[in-house]
N, C-alpha and C positions, 0 to 999 in steps of 0.2 A: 836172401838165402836162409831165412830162417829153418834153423834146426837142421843145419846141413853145412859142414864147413866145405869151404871152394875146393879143398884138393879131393874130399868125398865125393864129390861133383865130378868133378872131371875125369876123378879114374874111375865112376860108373858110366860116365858116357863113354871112355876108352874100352871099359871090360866088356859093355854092352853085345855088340857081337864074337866076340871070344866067346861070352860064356854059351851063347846062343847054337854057336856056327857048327854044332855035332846032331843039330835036329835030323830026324828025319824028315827032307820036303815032301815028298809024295804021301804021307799020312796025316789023316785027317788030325793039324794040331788043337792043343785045347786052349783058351786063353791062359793069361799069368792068374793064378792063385793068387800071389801076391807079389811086390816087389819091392827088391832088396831089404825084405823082412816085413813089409809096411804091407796094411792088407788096402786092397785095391776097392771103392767103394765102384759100384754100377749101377746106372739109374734104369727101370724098368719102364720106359716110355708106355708103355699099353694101360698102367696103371692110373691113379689120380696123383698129381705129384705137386709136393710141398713148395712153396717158393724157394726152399735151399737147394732143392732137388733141381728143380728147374732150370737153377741158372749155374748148375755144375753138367749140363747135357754137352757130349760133345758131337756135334754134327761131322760124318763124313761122308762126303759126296761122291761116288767114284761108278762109273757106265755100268747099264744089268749085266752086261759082259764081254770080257778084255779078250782081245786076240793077241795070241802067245806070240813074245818077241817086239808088241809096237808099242809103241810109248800110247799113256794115256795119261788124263787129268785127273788127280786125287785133290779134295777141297774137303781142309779141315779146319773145321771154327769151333767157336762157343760163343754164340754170340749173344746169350744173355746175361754172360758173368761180369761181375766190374771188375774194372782195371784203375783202380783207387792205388794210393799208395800204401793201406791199410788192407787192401783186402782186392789181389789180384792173381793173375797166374804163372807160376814163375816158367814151367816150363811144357813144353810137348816134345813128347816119343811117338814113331814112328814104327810101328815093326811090321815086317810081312814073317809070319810063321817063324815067332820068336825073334828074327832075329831084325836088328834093328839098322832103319836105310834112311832116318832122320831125325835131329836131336834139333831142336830151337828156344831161345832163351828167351822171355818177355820184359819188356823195363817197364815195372810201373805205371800208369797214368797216359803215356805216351802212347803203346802199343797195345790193341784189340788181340787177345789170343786167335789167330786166324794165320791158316797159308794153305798157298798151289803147290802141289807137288807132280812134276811129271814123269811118271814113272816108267819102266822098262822091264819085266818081272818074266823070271822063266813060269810052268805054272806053279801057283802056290794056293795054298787051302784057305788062310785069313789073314785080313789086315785088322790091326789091334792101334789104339791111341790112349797113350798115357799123359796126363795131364796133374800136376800140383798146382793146389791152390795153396797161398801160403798161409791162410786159414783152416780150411779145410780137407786139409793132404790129396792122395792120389785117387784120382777119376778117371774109367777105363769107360772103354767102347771095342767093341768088337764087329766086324762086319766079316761075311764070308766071300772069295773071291768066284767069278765066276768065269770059265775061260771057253771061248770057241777054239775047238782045234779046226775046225772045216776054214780054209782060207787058204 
């Protein structure tokens, strides 16, 4: 947890949706600026990207479009960043429209920054993934959601 003592940790991932939970869902939201004061890096995939770039991309997988109310598969990795004890990812965030519906921790050497998530979402505008490197700080991804109401 460099540069982040444990109880900073853990009452941001308590405050997480508190601070979130007064959005408006039905307006189109905008990604985080930045977070908890720390500016948020995003990689431009359409561009030509540096090998640091590269292996800070986070992939999230999730169907062209969800039908309101059923569960679906969200799949979120990075799967070209090491997982050294020197130079890995400590953790991912999870948000639908700010507010936040998963926090996971990664141990070192052991564990690929990767997971399934199956989700269950009234409609909402975008999914967002927050990721630290503890080299590198926070790396963001944003995807828009996309919802059939005909069903």
């Amino acid at each position: 947890m460099a540069g982040a003592t444990r109880r900073r940790v853990l009452l941001s991932a308590l405050a997480g949706p508190v601070l979130f939970a007064s959005e408006n869902r039905f307006k189109e939201p905008s990604v985080f600026p930045d977070f908890e004061g720390r500016a948020i890096q995003r990689v431009d995939e359409s561009s030509e990207l540096s090998p640091h770039e590269r292996e800070h991309i986070i992939e999230i997988e999730i169907p062209e479009t969800v039908k309101v109310g059923e569960p679906f598969q969200a799949r979120i990795s990075m799967p070209h960043h090491p997982k050294s004890g020197s130079h890995h990812i400590m953790w991912m965030r999870v948000f639908v429209d700010k507010q936040m519906v998963s926090y996971m921790t990664f141990a070192p050497k052991w564990v690929r920054p990767a997971t399934a998530l199956t989700l269950e979402l009234p409609p909402a505008g975008r999914i967002e993934v927050l990721a630290e490197c503890n080299l590198h700080a926070i790396w963001g991804k944003a995807l828009p959601l996309d919802f059939d109401f005909e069903s």
